[in-house]
ZAMARGU-4260 file (C-alpha; in steps of 0.2 Angstrom, whole numbers, plus 5000, padded with zeros to 4 digits):
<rodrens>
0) 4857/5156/5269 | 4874/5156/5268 | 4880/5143/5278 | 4882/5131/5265 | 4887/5132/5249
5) 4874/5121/5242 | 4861/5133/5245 | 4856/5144/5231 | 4859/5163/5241 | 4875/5155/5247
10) 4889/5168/5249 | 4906/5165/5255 | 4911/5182/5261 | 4894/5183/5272 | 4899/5167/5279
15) 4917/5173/5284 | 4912/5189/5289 | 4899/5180/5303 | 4913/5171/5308 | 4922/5187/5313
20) 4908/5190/5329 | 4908/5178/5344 | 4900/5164/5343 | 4882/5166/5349 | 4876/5150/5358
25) 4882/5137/5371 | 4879/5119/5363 | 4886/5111/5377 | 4905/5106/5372 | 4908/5124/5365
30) 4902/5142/5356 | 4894/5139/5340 | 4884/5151/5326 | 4867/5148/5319 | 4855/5158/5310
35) 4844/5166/5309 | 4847/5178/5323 | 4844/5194/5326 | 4863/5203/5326 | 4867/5219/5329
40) 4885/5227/5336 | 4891/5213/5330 | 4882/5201/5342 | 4864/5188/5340 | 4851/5198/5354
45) 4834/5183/5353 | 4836/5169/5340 | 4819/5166/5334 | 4809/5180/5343 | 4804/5188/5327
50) 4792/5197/5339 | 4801/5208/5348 | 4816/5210/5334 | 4805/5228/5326 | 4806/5233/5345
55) 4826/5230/5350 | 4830/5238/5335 | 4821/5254/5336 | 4829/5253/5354 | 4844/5254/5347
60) 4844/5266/5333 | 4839/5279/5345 | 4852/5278/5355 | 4862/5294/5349 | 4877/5290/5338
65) 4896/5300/5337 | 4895/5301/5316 | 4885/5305/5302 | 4883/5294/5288 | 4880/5302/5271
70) 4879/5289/5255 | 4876/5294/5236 | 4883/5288/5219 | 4879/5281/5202 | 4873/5266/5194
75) 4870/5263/5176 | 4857/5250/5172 | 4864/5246/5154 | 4880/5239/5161 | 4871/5236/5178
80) 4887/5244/5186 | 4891/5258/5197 | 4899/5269/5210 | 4896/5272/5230 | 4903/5285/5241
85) 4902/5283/5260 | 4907/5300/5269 | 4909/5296/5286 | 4909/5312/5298 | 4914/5311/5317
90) 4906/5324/5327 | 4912/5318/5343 | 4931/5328/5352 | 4941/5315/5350 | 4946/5302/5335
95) 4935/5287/5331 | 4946/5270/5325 | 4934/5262/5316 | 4932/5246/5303 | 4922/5252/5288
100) 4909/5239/5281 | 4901/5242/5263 | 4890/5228/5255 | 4879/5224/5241 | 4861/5215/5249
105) 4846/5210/5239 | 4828/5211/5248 | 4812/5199/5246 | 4820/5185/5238 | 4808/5167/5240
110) 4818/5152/5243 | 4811/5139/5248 | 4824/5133/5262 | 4826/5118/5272 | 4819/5127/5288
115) 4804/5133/5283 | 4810/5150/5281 | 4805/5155/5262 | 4807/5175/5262 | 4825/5180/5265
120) 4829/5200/5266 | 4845/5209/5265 | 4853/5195/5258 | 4872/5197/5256 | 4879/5198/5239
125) 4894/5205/5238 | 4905/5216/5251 | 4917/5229/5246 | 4930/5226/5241 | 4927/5211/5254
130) 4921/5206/5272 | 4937/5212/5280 | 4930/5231/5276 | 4942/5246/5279 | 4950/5252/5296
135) 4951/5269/5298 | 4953/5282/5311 | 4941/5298/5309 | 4949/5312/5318 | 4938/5324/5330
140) 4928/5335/5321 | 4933/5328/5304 | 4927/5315/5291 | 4932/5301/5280 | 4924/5296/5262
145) 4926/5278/5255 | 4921/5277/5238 | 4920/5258/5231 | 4915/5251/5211 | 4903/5238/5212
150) 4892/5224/5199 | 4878/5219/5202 | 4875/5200/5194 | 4865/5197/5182 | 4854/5186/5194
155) 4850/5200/5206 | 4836/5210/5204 | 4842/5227/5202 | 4827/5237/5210 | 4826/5223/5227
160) 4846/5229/5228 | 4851/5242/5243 | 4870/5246/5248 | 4870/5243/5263 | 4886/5252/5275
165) 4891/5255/5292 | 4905/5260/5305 | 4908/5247/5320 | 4921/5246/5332 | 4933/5232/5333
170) 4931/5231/5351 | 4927/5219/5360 | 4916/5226/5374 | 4913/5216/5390 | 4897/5207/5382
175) 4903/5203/5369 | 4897/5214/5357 | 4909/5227/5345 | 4897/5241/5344 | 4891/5248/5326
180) 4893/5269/5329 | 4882/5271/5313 | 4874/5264/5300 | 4861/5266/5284 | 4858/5260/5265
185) 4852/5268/5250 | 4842/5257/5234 | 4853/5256/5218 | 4839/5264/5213 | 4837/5278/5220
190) 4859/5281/5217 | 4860/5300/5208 | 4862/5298/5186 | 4850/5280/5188 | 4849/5277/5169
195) 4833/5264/5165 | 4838/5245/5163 | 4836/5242/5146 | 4827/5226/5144 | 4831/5212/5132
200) 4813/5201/5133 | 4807/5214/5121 | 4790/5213/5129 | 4778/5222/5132 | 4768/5212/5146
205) 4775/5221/5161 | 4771/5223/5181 | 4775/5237/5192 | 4780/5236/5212 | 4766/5242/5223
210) 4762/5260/5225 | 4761/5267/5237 | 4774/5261/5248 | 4775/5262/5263 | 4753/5264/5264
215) 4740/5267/5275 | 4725/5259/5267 | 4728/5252/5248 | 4741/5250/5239 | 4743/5246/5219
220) 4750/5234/5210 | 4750/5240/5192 | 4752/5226/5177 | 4748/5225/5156 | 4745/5208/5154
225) 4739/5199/5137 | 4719/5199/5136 | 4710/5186/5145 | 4728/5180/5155 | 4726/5175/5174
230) 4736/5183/5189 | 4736/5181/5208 | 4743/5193/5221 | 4746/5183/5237 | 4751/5192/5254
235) 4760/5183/5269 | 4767/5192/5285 | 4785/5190/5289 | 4784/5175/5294 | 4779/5168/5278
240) 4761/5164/5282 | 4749/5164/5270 | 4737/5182/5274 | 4727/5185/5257 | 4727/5180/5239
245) 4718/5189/5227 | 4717/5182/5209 | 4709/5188/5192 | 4710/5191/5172 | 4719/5205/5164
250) 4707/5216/5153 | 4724/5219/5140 | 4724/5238/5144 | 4739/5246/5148 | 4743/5248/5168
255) 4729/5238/5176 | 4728/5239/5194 | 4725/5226/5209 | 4723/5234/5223 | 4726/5228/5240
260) 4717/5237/5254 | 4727/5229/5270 | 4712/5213/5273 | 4716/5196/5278 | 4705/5183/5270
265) 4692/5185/5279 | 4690/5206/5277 | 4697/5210/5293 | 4709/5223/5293 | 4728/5218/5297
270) 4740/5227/5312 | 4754/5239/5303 | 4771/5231/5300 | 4778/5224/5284 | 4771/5211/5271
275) 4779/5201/5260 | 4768/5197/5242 | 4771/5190/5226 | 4762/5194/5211 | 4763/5180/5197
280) 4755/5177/5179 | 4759/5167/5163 | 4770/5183/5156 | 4777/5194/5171 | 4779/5192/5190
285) 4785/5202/5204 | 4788/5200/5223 | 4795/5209/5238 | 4789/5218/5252 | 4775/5234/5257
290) 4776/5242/5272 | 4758/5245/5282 | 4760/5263/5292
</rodrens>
């Protein structure tokens, strides 16, 4: 969604920083960019074959990489700021140049977008300090730490936001692709010293994400709603189809549950993978992702 900026998760510096790959299609008069595609090393692998995305990943992630990535920090949820630390270490013999990418993402935002594509993950927010990253070189046996201050707008949902990081080679290899030598992302909230957001509603109608997550069989949406007040949980897959809803009224005690136990509609039991859900109600809503093991 950051192609234009009339669209709502528009972000310029995502925009610029996909223009710093090859383009990845032939429209008949010259290279052009689309999305969504499925990019890794800095190159689309499969536009719209969502099916075999989880698979070409795990391919590549265990493909054995010449640096450890470590990533801790801080954030405060009063001034919704904080600190991250990258350290990059290269345990390969000889030095690794490298362009160092750091960048704030939010998960399992709804948008309703003009191609049908309604969940967006790992949406870029902000990259630090910008899309041009840090060039480095890590010499043999040695590391490298980048340490960057960063915001997080008052829009974004603090505990859908990762920072997400990774070293890549500015190389152009033969097809094409700038190879990423490692990679990983941490939740803002789970940074060291997390202090609570303090919230200005004031109210005491709240609702939890599910737990737990990542699940096997049920998972628990947790809620205090006023007494008598409707909710509905609905589930989609990945693709945004509709899976399950499941709707009720709030008893008015503290930390209700609705629990999902992995069913379709119909009661049949669904394939793991991830789901997207949203929970909504007159006083608190909720949406993201849970993960079926």
């Amino acid at each position: 969604m950051h192609v234009s900026s009339s669209y709502p998760l528009y972000s310029a510096e995502a925009l610029n920083r996909m223009y710093m790959y090859p383009p990845p299609y032939w429209t008949g008069s010259g290279w052009a960019y689309a999305t969504p595609w499925l990019w890794y090393d800095g190159n689309k692998h499969g536009s719209y074959d969502y099916a075999n995305w989880a698979s070409r990943i795990s391919s590549r992630m265990s493909r054995p990489s010449p640096i450890t990535q470590t990533m801790w920090g801080t954030y405060n949820g009063a001034t919704r700021q904080g600190t991250i630390n990258i350290k990059f270490r290269n345990d390969s013999t000889a030095s690794i140049a490298a362009r160092l990418i750091a960048c704030v993402t939010e998960d399992s935002c709804y948008y309703v977008a003009p191609n049908g594509d309604n969940w967006h993950n790992h949406v870029a927010r902000d990259y630090l300090p910008d899309q041009n990253g840090t060039v480095v070189t890590i010499p043999a046996r040695d590391s490298t730490t980048l340490t960057r201050a960063f915001t997080l707008a008052a829009a974004w949902r603090s505990n859908y936001c990762h920072i997400v990081a990774f070293a890549q080679s500015d190389v152009v290899q033969p097809d094409t692709t700038k190879n990423v030598y490692q990679g990983g992302d941490i939740r803002i909230t789970q940074l060291l010293q997390v202090e609570e957001e303090v919230s200005t509603a004031g109210s005491a109608y709240t609702v939890s994400s599910p737990v737990p997550n990542p699940f096997s069989n049920r998972t628990a949406i947790c809620f205090t709603l006023a007494l008598n007040s409707g909710y509905t949980l609905t589930v989609f897959d990945v693709s945004g189809r509709h899976i399950r809803t499941i709707s009720g009224v709030a008893s008015g005690r503290r930390n209700e549950a609705v629990i999902w136990d992995r069913t379709d509609q119909t009661g049949k039991k669904l394939p793991s993978g991830v789901y997207l859900y949203r929970f909504t109600s007159a006083h608190a809503s909720d949406q993201g992702k849970v993960i079926v093991k």
